[in-house]
PyMOL CGO cylinders between C-alpha atoms (Angstrom):
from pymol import cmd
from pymol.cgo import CYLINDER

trace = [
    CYLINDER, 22.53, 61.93, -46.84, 24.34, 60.41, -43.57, 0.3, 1, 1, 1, 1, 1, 1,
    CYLINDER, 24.34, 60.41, -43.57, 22.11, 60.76, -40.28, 0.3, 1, 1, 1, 1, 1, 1,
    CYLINDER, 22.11, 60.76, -40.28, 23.99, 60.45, -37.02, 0.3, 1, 1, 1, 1, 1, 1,
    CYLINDER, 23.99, 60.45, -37.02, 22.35, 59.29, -34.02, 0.3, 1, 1, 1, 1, 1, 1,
    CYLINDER, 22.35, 59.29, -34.02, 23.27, 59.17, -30.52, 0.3, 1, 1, 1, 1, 1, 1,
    CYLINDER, 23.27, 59.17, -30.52, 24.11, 55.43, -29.69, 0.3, 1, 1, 1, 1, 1, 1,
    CYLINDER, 24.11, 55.43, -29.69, 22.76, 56.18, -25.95, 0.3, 1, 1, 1, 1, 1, 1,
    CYLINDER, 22.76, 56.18, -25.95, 19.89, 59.28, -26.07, 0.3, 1, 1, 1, 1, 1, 1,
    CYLINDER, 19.89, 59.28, -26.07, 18.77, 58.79, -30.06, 0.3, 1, 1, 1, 1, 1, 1,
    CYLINDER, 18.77, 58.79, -30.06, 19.49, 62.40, -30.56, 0.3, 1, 1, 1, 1, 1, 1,
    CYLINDER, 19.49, 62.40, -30.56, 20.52, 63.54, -34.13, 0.3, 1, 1, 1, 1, 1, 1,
    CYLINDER, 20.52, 63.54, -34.13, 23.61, 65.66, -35.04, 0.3, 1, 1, 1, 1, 1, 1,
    CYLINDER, 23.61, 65.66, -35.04, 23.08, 68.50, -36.20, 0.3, 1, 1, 1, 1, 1, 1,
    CYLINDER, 23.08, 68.50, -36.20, 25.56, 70.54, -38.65, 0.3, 1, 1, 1, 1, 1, 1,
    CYLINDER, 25.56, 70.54, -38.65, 27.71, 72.65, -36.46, 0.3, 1, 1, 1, 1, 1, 1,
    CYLINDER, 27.71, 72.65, -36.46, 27.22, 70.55, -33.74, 0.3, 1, 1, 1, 1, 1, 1,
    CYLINDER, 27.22, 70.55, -33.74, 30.47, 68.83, -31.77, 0.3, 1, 1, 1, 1, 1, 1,
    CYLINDER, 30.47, 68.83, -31.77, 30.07, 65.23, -31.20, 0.3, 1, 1, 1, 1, 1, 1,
    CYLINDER, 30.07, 65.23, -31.20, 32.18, 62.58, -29.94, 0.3, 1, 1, 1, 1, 1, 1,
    CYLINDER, 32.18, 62.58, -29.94, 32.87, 59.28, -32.43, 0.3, 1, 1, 1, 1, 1, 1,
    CYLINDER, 32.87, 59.28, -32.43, 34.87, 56.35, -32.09, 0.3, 1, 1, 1, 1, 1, 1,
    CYLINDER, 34.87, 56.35, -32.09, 34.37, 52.77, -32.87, 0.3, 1, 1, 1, 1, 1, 1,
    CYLINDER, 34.37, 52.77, -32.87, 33.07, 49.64, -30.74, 0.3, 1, 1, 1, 1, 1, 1,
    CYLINDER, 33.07, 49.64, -30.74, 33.58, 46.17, -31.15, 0.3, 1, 1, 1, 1, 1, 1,
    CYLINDER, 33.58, 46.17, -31.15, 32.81, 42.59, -29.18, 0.3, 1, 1, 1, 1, 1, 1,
    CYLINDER, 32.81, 42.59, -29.18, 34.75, 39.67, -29.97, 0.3, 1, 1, 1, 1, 1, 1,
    CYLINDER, 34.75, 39.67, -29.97, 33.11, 36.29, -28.54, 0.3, 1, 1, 1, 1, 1, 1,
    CYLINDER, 33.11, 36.29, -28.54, 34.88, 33.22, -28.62, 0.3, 1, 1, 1, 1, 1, 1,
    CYLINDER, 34.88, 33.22, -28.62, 34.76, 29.95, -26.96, 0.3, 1, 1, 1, 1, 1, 1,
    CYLINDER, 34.76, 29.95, -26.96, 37.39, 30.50, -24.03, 0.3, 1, 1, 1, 1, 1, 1,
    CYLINDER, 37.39, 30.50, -24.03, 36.94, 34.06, -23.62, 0.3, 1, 1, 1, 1, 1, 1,
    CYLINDER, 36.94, 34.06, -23.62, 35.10, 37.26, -24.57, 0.3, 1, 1, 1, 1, 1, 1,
    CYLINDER, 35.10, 37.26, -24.57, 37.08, 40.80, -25.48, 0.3, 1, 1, 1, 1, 1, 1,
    CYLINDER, 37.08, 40.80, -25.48, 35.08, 44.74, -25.70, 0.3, 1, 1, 1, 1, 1, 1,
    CYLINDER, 35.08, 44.74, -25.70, 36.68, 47.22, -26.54, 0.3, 1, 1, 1, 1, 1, 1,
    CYLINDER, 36.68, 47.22, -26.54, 36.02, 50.91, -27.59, 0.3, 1, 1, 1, 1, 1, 1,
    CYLINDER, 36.02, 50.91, -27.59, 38.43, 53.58, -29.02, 0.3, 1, 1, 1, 1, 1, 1,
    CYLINDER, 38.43, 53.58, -29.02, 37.19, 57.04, -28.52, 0.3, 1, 1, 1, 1, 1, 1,
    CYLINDER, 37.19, 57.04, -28.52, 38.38, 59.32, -31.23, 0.3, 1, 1, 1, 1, 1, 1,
    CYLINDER, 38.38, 59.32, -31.23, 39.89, 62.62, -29.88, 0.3, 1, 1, 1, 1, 1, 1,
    CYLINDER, 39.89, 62.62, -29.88, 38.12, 64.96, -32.21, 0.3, 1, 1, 1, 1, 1, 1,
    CYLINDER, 38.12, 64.96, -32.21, 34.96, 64.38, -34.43, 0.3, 1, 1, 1, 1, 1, 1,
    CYLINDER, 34.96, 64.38, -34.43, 36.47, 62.23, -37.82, 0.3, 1, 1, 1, 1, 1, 1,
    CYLINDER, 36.47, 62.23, -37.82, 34.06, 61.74, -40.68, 0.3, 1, 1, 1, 1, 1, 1,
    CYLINDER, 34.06, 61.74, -40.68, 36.37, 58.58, -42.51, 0.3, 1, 1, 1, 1, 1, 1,
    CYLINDER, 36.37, 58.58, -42.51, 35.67, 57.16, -38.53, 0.3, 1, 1, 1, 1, 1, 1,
    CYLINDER, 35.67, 57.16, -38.53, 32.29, 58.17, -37.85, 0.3, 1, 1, 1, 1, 1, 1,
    CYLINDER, 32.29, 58.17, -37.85, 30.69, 56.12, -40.98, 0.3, 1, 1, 1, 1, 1, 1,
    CYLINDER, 30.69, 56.12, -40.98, 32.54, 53.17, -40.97, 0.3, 1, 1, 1, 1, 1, 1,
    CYLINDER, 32.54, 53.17, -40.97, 30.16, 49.62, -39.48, 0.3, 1, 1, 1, 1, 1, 1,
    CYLINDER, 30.16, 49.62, -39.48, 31.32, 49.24, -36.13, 0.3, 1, 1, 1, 1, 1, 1,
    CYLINDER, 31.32, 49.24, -36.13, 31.34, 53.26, -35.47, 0.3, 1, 1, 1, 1, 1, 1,
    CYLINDER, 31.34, 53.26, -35.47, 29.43, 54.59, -32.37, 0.3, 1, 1, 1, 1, 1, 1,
    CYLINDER, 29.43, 54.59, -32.37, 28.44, 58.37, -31.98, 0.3, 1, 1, 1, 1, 1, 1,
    CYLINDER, 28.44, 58.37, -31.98, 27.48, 60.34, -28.88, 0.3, 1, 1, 1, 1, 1, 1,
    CYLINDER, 27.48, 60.34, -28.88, 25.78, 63.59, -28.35, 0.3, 1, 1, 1, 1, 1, 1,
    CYLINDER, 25.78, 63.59, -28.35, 27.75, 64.53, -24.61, 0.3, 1, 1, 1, 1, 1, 1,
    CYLINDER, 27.75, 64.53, -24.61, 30.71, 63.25, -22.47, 0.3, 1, 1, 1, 1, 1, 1,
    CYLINDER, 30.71, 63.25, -22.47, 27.22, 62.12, -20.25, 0.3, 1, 1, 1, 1, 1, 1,
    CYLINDER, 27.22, 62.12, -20.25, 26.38, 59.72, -23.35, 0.3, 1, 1, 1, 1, 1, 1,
    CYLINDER, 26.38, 59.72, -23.35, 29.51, 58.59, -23.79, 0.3, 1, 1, 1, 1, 1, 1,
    CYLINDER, 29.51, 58.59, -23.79, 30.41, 57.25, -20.22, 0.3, 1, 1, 1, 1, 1, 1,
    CYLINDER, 30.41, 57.25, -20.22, 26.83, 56.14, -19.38, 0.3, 1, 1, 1, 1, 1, 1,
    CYLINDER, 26.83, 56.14, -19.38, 27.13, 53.88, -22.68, 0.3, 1, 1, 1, 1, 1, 1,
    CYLINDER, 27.13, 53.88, -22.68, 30.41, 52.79, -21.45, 0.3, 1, 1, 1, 1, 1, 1,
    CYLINDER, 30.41, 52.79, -21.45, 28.68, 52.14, -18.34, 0.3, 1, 1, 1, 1, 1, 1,
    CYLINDER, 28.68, 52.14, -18.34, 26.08, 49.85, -19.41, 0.3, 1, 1, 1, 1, 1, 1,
    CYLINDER, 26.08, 49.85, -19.41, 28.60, 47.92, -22.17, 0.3, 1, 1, 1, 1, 1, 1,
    CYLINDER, 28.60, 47.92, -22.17, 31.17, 46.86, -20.07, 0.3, 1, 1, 1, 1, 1, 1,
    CYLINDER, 31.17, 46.86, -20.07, 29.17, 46.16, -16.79, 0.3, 1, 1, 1, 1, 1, 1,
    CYLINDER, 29.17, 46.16, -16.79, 26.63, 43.79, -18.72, 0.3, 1, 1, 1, 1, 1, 1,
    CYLINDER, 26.63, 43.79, -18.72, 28.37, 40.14, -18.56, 0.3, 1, 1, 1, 1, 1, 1,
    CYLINDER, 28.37, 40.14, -18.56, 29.34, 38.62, -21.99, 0.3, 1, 1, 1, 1, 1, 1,
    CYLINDER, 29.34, 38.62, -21.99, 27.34, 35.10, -23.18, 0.3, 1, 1, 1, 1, 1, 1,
    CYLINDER, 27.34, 35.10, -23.18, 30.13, 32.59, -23.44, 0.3, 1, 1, 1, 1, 1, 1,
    CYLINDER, 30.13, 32.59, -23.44, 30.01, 29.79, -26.23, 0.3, 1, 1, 1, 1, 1, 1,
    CYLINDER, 30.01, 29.79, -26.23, 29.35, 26.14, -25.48, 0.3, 1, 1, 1, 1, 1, 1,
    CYLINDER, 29.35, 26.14, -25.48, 30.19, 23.99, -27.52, 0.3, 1, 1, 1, 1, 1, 1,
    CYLINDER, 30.19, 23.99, -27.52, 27.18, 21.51, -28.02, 0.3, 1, 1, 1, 1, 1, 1,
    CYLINDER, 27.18, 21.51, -28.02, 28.97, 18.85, -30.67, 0.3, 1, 1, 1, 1, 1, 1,
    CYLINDER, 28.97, 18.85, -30.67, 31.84, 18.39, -32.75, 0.3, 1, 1, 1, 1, 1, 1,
    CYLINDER, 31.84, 18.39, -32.75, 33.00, 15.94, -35.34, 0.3, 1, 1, 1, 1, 1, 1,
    CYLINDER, 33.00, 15.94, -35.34, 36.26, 14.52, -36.44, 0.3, 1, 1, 1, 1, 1, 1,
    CYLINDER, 36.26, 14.52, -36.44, 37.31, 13.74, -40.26, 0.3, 1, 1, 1, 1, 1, 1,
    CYLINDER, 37.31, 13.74, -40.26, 39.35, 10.76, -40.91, 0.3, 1, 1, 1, 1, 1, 1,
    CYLINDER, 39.35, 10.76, -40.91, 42.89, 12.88, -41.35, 0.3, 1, 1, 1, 1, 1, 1,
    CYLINDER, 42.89, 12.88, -41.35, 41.50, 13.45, -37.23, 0.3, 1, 1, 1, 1, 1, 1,
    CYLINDER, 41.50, 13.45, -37.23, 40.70, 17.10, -37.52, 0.3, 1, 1, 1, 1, 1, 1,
    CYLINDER, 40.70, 17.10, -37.52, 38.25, 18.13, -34.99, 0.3, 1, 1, 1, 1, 1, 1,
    CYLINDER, 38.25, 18.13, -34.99, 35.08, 20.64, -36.41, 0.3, 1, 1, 1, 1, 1, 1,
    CYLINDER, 35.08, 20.64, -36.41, 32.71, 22.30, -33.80, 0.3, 1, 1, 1, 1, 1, 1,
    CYLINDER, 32.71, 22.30, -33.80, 29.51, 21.72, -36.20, 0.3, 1, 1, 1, 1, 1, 1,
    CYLINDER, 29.51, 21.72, -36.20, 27.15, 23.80, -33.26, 0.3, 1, 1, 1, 1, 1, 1,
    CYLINDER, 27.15, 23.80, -33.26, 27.47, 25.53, -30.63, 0.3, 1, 1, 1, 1, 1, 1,
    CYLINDER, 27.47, 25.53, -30.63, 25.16, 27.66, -28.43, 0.3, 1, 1, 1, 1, 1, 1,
    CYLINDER, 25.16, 27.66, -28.43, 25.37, 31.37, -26.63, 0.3, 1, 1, 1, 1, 1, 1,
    CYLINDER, 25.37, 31.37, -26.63, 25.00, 30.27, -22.41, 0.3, 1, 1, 1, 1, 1, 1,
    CYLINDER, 25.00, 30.27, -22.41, 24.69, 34.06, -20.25, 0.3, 1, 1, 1, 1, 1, 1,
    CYLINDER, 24.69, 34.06, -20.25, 28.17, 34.12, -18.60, 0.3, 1, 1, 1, 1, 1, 1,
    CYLINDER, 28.17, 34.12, -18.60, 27.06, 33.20, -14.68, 0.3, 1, 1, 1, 1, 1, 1,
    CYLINDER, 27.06, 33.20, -14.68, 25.81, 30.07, -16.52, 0.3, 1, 1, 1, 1, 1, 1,
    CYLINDER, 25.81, 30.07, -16.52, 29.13, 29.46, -18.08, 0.3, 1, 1, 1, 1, 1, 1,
    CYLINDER, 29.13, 29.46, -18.08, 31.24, 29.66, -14.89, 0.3, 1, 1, 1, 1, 1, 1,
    CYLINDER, 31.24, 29.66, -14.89, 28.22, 27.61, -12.70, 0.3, 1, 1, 1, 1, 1, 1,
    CYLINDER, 28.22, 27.61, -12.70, 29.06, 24.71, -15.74, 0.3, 1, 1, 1, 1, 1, 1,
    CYLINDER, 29.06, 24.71, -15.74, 32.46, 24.76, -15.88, 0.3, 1, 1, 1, 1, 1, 1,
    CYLINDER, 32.46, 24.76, -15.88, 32.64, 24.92, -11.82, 0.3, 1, 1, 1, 1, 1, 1,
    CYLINDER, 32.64, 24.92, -11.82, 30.25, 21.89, -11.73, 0.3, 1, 1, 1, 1, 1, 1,
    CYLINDER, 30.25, 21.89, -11.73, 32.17, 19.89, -14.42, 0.3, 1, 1, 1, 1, 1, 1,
    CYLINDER, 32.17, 19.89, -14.42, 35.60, 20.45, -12.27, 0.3, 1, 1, 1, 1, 1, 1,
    CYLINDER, 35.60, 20.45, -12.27, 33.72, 19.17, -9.28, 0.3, 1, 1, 1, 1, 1, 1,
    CYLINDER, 33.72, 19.17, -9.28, 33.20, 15.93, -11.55, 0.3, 1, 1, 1, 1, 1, 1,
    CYLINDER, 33.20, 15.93, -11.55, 36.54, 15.52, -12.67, 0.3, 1, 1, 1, 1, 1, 1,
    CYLINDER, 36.54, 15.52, -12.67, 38.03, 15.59, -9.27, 0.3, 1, 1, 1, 1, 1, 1,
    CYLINDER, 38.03, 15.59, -9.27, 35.63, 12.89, -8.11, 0.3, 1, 1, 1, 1, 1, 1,
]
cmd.load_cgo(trace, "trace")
């Protein structure tokens, strides 16, 4: 039996009940970060159980989860060292997550450096 829960209160569905599903997701990369969400127009099942799928209880829930996801900043990746093969093919072997007002701080200090 399937449970659904509230992504932003923790309340549980109910049969009967009219919800509102759609499906999240973050992509992070090394240049740049994308959210997005697609809200379903009605409640679909085939939608509601897939991985990335996020349920709410009330139009409240949904735009006060909306709220918080896209107003938190994104961690940007730094890349921390790479290597390069002999045929010269360049592998990022780590990297690490930096909060995204340390990312910009970084790469405005490093373009200080470069024009000096």
């Amino acid at each position: 039996m399937l449970q659904f829960v509230c992504d932003f209160c923790g309340n549980v569905k109910e049969s009967g009940e009219t919800w509102i599903n759609g499906v999240a997701a973050e992509n992070v990369g090394t240049q740049a970060a994308r959210r997005e969400v697609i809200i379903d127009p009605t409640w679909r099942r085939e939608r509601a159980i897939l991985p990335l799928a996020v349920h709410f209880c009330s139009l409240e829930c949904k735009d006060n989860y909306l709220e918080q996801l896209f107003n938190k900043p994104v961690p940007v990746l730094e890349v921390v060292k790479t290597t390069v093969d002999n045929r010269g093919v360049r592998k990022v072997t780590a990297k690490k997550k930096l909060p995204s007002s340390a990312a910009r701080l970084r790469s405005k200090t490093s373009r200080k450096a470069r024009a000096h």
